[in-house]
Backbone bond lengths (Angstrom), bond angles and torsions (degrees), N, CA, C in turn:
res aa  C-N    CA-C-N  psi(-1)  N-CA   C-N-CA  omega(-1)  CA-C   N-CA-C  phi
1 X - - - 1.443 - - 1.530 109.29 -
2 X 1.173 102.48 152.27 2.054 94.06 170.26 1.315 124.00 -135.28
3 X 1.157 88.58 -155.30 1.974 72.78 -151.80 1.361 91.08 -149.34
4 X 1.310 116.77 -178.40 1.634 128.54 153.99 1.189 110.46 -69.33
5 X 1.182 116.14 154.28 1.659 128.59 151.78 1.138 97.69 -36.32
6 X 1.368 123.06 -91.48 1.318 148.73 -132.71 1.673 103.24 -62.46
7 X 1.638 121.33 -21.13 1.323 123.20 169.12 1.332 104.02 -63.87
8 X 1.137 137.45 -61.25 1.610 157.39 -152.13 1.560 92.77 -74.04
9 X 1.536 128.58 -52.51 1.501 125.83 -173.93 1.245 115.00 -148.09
10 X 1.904 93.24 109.85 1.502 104.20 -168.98 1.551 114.66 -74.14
11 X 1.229 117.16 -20.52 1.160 130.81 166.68 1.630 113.67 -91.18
12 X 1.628 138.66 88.82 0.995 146.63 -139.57 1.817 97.03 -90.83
13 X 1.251 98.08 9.12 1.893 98.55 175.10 1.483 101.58 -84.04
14 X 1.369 114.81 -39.87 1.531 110.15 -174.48 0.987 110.48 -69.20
15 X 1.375 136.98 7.59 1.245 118.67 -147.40 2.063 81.02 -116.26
16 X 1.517 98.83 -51.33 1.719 108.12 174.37 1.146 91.19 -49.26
17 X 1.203 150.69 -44.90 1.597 142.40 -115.89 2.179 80.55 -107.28
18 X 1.021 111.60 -61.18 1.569 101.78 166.25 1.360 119.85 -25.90
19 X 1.419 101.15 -85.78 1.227 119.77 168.91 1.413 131.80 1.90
20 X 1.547 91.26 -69.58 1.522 102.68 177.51 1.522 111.07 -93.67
21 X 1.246 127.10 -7.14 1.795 134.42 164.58 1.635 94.49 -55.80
22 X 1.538 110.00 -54.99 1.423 116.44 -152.11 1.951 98.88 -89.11
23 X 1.431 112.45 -9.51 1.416 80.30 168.80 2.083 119.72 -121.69
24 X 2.132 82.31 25.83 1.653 95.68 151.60 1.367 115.82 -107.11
25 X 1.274 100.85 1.17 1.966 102.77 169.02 1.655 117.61 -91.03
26 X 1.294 105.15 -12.61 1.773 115.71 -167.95 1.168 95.64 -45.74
27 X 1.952 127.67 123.46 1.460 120.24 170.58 1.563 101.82 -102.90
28 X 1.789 121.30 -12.70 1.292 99.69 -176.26 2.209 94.53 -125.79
29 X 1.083 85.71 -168.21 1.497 125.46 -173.06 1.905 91.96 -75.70
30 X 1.140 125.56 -76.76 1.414 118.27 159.24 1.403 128.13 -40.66
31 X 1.465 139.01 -35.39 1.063 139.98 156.36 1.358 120.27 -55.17
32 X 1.065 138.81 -68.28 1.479 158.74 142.77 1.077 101.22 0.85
33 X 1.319 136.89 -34.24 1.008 133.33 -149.48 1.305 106.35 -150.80
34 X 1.262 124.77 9.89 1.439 148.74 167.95 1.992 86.25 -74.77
35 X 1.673 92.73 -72.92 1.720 111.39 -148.59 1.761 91.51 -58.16
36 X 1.364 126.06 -34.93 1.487 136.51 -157.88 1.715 104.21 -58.96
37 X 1.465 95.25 -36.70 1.563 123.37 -152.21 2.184 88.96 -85.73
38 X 1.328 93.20 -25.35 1.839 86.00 -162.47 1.825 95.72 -107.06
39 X 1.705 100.63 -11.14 1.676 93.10 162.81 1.038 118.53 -77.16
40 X 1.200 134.33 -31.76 1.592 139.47 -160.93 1.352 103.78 -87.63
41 X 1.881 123.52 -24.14 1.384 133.08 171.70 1.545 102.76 -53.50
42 X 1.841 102.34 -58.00 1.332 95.18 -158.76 1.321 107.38 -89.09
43 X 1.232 133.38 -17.03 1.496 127.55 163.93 1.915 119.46 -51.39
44 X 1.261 92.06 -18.28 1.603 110.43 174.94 1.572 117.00 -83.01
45 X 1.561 98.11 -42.18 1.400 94.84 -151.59 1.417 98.63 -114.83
46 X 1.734 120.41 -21.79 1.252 112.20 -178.22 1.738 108.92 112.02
47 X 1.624 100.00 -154.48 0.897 93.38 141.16 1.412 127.39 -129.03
48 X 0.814 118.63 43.57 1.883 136.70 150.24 1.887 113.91 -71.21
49 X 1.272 93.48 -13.75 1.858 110.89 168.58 1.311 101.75 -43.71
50 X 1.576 113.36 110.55 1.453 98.04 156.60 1.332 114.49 -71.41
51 X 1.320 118.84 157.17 1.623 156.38 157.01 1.607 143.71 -85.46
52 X 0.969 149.83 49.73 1.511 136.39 -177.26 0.906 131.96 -57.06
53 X 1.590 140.66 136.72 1.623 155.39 -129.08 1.261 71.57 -75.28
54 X 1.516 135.72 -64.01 1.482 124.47 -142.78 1.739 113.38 -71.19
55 X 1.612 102.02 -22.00 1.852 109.84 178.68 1.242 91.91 -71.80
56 X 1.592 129.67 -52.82 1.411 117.79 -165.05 1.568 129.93 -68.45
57 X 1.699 109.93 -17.52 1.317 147.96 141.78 1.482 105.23 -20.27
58 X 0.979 108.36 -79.54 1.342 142.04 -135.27 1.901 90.68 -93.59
59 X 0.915 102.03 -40.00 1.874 101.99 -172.60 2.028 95.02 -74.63
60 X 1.544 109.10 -44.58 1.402 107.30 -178.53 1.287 113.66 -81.77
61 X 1.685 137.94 10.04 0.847 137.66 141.52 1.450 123.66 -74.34
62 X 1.042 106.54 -39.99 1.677 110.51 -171.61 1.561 101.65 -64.61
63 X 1.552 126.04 -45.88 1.138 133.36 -177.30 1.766 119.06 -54.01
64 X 1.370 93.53 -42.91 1.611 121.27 -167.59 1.643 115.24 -84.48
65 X 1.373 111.66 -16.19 1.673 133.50 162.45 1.170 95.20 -37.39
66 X 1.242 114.36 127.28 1.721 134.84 147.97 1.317 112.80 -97.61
């Protein structure tokens, strides 16, 4: 299901602060371009951007990669 940003992070810095963790963690060509695809969302939309458990998944994985 998804949601707003702004449900997930009431403080909308953490949410940039991901963001840009996860698109200095990008190890592939699909990732890179995963995070590129969800900056340009939220540079659009804010944070009124919807979100899905699995994008937000997926952004704290990329970050969290060893």
């Amino acid at each position: 299901m998804s949601s707003k940003v702004i449900d997930h992070f009431p403080d909308i810095d953490d949410f940039e602060e991901l963001l840009e963790d996860a698109r200095m963690a990008a190890g592939s060509d699909w990732e890179e371009t995963f995070v590129a695809d969800m900056k340009a969302k939220y540079e659009r939309y804010g944070e009124d951007m919807f979100i899905s458990n699995a994008q937000l998944d997926k952004l704290n994985k990329i970050v969290n990669e060893d």
